[in-house]
Structure formats: structure tokens, C-alpha cells
C-alpha positions as CSV (number, residue, x, y, z in Angstrom):
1,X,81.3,225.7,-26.2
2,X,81.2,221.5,-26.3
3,X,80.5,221.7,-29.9
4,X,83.1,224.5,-30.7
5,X,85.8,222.6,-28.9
6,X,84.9,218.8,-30.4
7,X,85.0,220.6,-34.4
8,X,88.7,222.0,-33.6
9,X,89.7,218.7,-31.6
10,X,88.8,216.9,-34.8
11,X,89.9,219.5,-37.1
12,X,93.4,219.3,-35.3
13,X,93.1,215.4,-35.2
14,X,92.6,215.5,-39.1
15,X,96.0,216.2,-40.5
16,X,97.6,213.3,-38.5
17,X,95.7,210.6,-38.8
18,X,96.0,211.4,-42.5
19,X,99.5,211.4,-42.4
20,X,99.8,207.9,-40.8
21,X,97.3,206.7,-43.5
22,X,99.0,208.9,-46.5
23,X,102.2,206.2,-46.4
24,X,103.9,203.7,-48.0
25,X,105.7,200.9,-45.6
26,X,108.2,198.6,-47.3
27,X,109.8,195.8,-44.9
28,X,112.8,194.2,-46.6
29,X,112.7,191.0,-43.9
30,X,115.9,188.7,-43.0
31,X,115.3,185.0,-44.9
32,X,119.0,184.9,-45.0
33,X,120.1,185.6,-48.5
34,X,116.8,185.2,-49.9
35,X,114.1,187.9,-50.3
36,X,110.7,188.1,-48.7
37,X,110.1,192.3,-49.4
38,X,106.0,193.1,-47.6
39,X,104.6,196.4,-49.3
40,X,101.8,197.5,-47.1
41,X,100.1,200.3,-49.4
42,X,98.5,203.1,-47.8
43,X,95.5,201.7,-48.3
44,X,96.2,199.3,-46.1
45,X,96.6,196.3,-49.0
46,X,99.6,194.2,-48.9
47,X,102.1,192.8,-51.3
48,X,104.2,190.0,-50.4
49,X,107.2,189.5,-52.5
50,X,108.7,186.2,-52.6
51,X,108.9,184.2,-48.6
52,X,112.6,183.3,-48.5
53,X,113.6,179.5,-48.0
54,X,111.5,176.7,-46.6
55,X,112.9,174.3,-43.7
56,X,114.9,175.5,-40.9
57,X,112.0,175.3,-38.5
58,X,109.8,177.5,-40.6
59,X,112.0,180.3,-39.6
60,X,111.5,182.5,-42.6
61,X,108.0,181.7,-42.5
62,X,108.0,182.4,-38.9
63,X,109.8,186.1,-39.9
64,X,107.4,187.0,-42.2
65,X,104.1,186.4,-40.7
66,X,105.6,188.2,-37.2
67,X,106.3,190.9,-39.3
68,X,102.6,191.2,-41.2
69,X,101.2,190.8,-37.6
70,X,103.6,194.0,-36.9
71,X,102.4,195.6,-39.8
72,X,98.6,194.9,-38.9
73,X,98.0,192.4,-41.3
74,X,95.3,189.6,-41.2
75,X,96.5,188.3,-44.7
76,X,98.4,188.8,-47.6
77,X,96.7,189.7,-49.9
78,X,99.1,189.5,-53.1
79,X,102.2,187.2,-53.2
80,X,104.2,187.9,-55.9
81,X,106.7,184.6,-56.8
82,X,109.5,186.2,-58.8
83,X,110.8,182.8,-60.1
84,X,111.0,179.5,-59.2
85,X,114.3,179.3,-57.0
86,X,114.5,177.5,-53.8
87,X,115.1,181.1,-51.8
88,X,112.5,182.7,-53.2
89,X,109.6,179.8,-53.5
90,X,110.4,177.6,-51.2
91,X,109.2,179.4,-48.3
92,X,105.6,179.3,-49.3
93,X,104.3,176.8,-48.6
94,X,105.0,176.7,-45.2
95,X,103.9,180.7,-44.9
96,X,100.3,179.9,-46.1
97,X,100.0,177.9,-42.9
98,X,100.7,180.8,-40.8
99,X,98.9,183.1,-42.8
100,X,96.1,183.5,-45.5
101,X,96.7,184.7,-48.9
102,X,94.4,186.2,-51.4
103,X,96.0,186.1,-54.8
104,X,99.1,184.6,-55.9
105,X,101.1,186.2,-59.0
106,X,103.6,184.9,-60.9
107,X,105.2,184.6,-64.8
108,X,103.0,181.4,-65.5
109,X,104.8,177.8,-65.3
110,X,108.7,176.9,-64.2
111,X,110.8,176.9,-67.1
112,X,113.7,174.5,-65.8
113,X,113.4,171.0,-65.9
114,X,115.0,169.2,-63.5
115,X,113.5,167.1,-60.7
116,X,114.2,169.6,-58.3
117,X,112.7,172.5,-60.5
118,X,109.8,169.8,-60.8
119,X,109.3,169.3,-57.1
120,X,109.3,173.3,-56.3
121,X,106.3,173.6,-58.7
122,X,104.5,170.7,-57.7
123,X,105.0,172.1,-54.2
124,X,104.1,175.9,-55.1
125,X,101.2,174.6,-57.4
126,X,99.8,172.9,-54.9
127,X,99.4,176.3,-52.8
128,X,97.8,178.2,-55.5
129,X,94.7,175.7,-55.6
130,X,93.6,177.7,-52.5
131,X,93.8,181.3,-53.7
132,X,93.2,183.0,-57.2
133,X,96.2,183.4,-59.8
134,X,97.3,185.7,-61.7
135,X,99.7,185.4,-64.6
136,X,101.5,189.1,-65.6
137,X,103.8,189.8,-68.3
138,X,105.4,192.7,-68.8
139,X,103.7,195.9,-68.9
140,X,100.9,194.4,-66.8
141,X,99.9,196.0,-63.4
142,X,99.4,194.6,-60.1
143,X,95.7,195.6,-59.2
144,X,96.9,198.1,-56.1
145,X,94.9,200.5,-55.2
146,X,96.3,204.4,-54.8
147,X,100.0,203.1,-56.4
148,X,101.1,201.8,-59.4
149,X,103.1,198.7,-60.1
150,X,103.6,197.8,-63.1
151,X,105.8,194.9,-64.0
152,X,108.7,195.5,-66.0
153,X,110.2,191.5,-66.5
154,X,108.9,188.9,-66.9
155,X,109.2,185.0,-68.5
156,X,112.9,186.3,-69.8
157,X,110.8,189.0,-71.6
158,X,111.0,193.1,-70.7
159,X,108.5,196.0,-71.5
160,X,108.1,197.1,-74.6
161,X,108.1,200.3,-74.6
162,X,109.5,203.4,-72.5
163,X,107.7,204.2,-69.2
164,X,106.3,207.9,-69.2
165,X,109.1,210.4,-68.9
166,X,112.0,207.9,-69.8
167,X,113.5,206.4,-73.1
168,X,116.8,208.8,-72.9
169,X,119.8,207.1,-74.1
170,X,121.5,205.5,-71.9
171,X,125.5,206.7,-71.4
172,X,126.3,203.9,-69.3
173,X,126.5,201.5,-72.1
174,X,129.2,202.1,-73.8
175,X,131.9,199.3,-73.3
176,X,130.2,197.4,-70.8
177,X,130.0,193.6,-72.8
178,X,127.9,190.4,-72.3
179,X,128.4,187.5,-70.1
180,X,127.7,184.1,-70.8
181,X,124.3,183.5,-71.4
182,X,122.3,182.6,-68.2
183,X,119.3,179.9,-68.9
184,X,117.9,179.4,-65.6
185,X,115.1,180.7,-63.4
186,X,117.1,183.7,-62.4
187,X,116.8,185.7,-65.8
188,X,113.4,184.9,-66.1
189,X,112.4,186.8,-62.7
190,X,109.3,189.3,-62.5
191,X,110.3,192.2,-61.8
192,X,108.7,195.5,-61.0
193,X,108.2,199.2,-60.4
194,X,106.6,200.6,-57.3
195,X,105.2,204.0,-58.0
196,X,103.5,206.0,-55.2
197,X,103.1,209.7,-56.2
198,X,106.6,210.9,-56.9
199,X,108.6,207.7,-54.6
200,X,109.8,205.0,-56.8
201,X,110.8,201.6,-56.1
202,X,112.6,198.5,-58.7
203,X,112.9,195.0,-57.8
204,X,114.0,193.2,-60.2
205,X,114.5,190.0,-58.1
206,X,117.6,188.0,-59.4
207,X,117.7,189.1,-63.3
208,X,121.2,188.9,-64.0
209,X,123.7,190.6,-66.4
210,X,122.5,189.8,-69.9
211,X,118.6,190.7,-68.8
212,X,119.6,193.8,-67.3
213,X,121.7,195.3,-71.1
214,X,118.8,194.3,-72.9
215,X,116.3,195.7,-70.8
216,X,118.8,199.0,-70.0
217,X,120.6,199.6,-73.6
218,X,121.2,201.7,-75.6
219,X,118.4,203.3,-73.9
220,X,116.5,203.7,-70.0
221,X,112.8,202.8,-69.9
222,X,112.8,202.9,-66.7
223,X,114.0,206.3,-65.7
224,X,115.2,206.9,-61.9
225,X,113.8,205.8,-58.9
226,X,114.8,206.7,-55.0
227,X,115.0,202.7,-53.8
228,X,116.3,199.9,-55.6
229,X,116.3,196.3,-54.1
230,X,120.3,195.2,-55.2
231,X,119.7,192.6,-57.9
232,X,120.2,188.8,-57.1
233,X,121.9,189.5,-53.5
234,X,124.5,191.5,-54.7
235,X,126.0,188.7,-56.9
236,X,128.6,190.0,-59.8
237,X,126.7,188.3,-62.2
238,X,123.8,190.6,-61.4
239,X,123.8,194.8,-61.2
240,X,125.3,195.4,-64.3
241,X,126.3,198.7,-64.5
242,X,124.1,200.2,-67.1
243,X,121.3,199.2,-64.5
244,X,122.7,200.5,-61.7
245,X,123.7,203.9,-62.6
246,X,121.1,204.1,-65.2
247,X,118.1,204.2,-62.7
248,X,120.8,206.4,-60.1
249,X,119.1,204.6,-56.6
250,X,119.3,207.5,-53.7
251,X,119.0,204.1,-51.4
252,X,119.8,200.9,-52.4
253,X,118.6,198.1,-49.7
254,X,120.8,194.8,-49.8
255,X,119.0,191.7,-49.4
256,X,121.8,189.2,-48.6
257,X,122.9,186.8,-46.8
258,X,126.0,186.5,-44.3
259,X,128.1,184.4,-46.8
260,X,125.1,184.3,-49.7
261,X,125.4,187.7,-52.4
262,X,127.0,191.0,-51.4
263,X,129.9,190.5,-53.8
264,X,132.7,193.0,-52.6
265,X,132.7,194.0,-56.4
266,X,129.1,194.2,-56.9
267,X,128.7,196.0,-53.6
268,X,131.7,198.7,-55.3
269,X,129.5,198.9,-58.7
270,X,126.2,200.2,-56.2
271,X,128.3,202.0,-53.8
272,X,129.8,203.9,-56.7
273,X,126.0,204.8,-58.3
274,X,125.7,208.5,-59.0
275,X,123.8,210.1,-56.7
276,X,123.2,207.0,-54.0
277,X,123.1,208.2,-50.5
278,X,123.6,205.5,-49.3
279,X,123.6,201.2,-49.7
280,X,121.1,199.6,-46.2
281,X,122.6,195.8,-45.7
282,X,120.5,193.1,-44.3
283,X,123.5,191.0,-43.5
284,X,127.3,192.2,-43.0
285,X,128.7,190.4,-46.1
286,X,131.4,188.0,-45.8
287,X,132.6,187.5,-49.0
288,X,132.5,191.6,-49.5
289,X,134.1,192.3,-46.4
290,X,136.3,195.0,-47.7
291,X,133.7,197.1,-49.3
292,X,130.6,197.2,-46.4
293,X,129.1,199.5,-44.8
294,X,129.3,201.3,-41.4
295,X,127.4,198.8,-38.9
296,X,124.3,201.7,-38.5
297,X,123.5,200.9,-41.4
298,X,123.5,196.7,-41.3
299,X,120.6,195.1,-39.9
300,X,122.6,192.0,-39.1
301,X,126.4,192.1,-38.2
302,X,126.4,188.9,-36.9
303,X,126.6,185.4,-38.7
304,X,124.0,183.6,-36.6
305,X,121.7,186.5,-36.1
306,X,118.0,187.4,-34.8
307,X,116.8,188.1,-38.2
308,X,116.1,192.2,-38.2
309,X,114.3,194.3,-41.0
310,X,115.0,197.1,-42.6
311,X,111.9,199.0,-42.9
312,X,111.2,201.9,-45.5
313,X,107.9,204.1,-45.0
314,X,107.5,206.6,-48.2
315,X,105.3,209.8,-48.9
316,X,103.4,210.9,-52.0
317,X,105.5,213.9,-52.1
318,X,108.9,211.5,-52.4
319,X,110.0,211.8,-49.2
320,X,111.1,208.9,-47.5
321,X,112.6,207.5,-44.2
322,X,114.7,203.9,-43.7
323,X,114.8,202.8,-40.3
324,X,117.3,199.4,-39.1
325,X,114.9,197.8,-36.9
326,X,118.1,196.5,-34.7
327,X,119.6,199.9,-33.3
328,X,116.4,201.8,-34.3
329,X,118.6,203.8,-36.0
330,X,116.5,206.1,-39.0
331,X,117.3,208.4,-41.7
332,X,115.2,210.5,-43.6
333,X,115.6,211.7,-47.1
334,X,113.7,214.9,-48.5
335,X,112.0,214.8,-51.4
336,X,113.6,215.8,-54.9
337,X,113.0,219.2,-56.2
């Protein structure tokens, strides 16, 4: 009778605990207009993706190591640096302080100039001399196990070739012209695609408008995906359309800050995506203050702010969930047939 009932307690006890083990967890964390996006795969292996700004007491550093510890985390063991901009670098080195990381990935060395683009790669260079480095370009593959992410920008450079399933033209083309050409950091962001099963994720980090047509026209190699990260904060000179409604988001998560990105037109152009559900904000935007969303769905309303997440956990089967981790307030999304 023991026996019989421990083989059905365990039998019962199987399904769940490979549920909680069978998910993806995406935290898109507050560095105030920056990005600092943790992937915990179900494996339990991490991604970092940029650490948000350095200074202000170590606060984004602060944000992001609380929220690893959250996540159960005893390092990181990828940090992806998208490009070398003060938002997205600068918080580094004061993160590897709080926390190990394993192996640091990036699009090889800065390609501005100045003595300030000088100092953030001394700075970041410095870090990498205690991990292992990894230089992608496109097409390349950060070594995840049980997912796919293959990088899609890099260097100012884009895949080559269609991903499986994609290549259609793209209609959203058509009339949509150039801006002026953009020579810094921004357009030479990595950027990637998150595959687990049939849930799909793009960051593209700050590529802005010229790097987006070239990589999006005349036709999509990128297909759709269910969760896109907005492009550059939500700047106008980002989230061109032909990106936008070429890879039709059903959520798109805005990382911005209260007065930093979220561009009342950009915001529109997202908001206006066929098929989104609906835009998550990590700040209440300022500048877009005509075009945000209902407060549910802002982790921050405030200006000077505690610094909540937005936290995405995402099944094989392409079901999802996105929870604001102020109000608690979640919503799930089913899977497309």
C-alpha cells in the first residue's frame, strides 16, 4: 500500500514540476530608459542583455542583481552588450561586482571614436579580462541550451539570408523612405531572435530607421514573432514601419524611460501593428503622453519611481503570460493555432 501510494504521489507530482521547469522567464528590468532584459532559459541558464547606466548609486546595478537573486541566479552566465552606449554599457562594470559573469558577448571593438566612446571601452574591456568573450556576427548563435538565439544584427551588418519559414515580400515597404544616415553605435547594435519551441522574441536593441529597411525590404527574414522589445526606447528615429508591422508583435514590451524614448508617434506606429494585443510600458512616457497606455499595463506611472519589471514567462507550445510586477496584474495569451 506504501509503495502504491509513493508511485502515484510521484506520478501526480510529475507533470508540475515539469511545467515549472518546461518555461521561459523574460524580465524586462527598470534602468530608466535604458535596457537590462534577463532571459532565464528553462534550463535554468541565463542571458543578460545589456545592464542599463552606471552611477546613480549602482542603482541599475542594484536592480538587476535583486532581480537574478529573484530569479534564482548565482551568476550570469551570458551578457550580451548590444553596443557601446552609455545606457546600455555603462552599467557593467559596476554589475560584475555584485554578481559573476561567465561569458561576455558582443559585435567585437567600439566603432566611434571619441574620448568618451574611448573611455566606455577601456571601462568594458577591462571587465571582459575576467570572463571568456565571444564575438557573434550575424547568423551566429548564442550557445543556449533547449532555445535558439540566433543573432540577426550585428557590426551595422544583418543576416544573410531568410530564417526558415520567412523571406515573403514584405507589403509594408512601399513608400516608406530613408532618413539621414545614422553613424553611431546605435545602428551597429546586436540584435537577436529568441526562439523557444513555437514563442518568439526580437531585440533588436537601438537599430534605428535605415538598419531596420535594409534588414526588413523588400522582403521579411524574420517572419513574426509574439514579443518584440520596442526598438531604441520607442524613439521615432527607430521602429520603422516595415519592422514593426512586418514581424506583427502580439506584445510589444516598452523599455523607456519617464522623459527618455516612448515618442507619442513611435508609440502610434506599435500601437497601430496588425495584430498586437497589446504595448506593456516600463515608464508612463512623458513626451508620448497622448498616446499611453491604460496604467495596468505601466510598470512605472510615476517620474521618480521604485523601479518595477515587467516579467514575461513563455511555453514551448507559444503560450505566454506578462505580468506588471507593481499591481501584479497578469495576462495570458494562448497560443496561435
Amino acid at each position: 500500500m506504501r509503495k502504491s501510494f509513493l508511485a502515484t504521489a510521484l506520478l501526480l507530482a510529475a507533470p508540475a514540476c515539469f511545467g515549472a521547469a518546461g518555461r521561459l522567464e523574460i524580465y524586462f528590468i527598470d534602468v530608466e530608459g535604458g535596457q537590462a532584459t534577463l532571459i532565464v532559459t528553462p534550463a535554468g541558464q541565463s542571458l543578460l542583455v545589456d545592464a542599463g547606466w552606471p552611477g546613480y548609486n549602482g542603482r541599475d546595478a542594484g536592480r538587476i542583481a535583486e532581480t537574478a537573486k529573484r530569479a534564482g541566479l548565482r551568476q550570469i552566465d551570458y551578457l550580451l552588450m548590444t553596443h557601446y552606449h552609455l545606457d546600455h554599457v555603462g552599467g557593467i562594470p559596476p554589475l560584475v561586482e555584485r554578481i559573476a559573469v561567465g561569458t561576455f558577448v558582443d559585435h567585437g571593438p567600439n566603432t566611434e571614436t571619441s574620448k568618451s566612446a574611448e573611455a566606455l571601452s577601456a571601462a568594458y574591456a577591462k571587465v571582459v579580462e575576467k570572463g571568456k568573450h565571444l564575438v557573434v556576427k550575424p547568423g551566429d548563435k548564442i550557445p543556449l541550451k533547449g532555445l535558439e538565439a540566433v543573432v540577426i544584427t550585428a557590426r551595422g551588418e544583418k543576416i544573410a539570408a531568410a530564417l526558415k519559414r520567412a523571406g515573403a515580400a514584405n507589403p509594408h515597404c512601399e513608400g516608406v523612405p530613408a532618413k539621414a544616415e545614422d553613424p553611431t553605435e546605435n545602428g551597429r547594435s546586436v540584435g537577436f531572435l529568441l526562439t523557444y519551441g513555437k514563442f518568439r522574441f526580437l531585440d533588436l536593441a537601438d537599430l534605428t530607421w535605415n538598419k531596420e529597411l535594409a534588414l526588413m525590404c523588400p522582403s521579411n527574414p524574420i517572419g513574426t514573432v509574439d514579443a518584440y522589445l520596442v526598438n531604441h526606447h520607442g524613439m521615432n528615429i527607430s521602429n520603422a514601419p516595415p519592422l514593426v508591422y512586418g514581424v506583427a508583435p502580439r506584445v510589444a514590451i516598452l523599455p523607456n524611460g519617464a522623459k527618455k524614448g516612448g515618442a507619442q508617434d513611435a508609440i502610434e506606429w506599435i500601437r497601430k501593428s496588425p495584430g498586437l494585443e497589446d504595448l506593456w510600458q516600463l515608464h508612463y512616457s512623458l513626451p508620448g503622453k497622448d498616446a499611453n497606455v491604460r496604467e495596468q499595463f505601466i510598470a512605472n506611472p510615476e517620474e521618480r519611481c521604485q523601479g518595477h519589471a515587467i516579467k514575461l514567462v513563455a511555453s514551448p507550445d507559444g503560450s505566454f503570460t506578462v505580468t506588471n510586477e507593481r499591481n501584479s496584474f497578469t495576462k495570458q495569451y494562448r497560443a496561435r493555432r
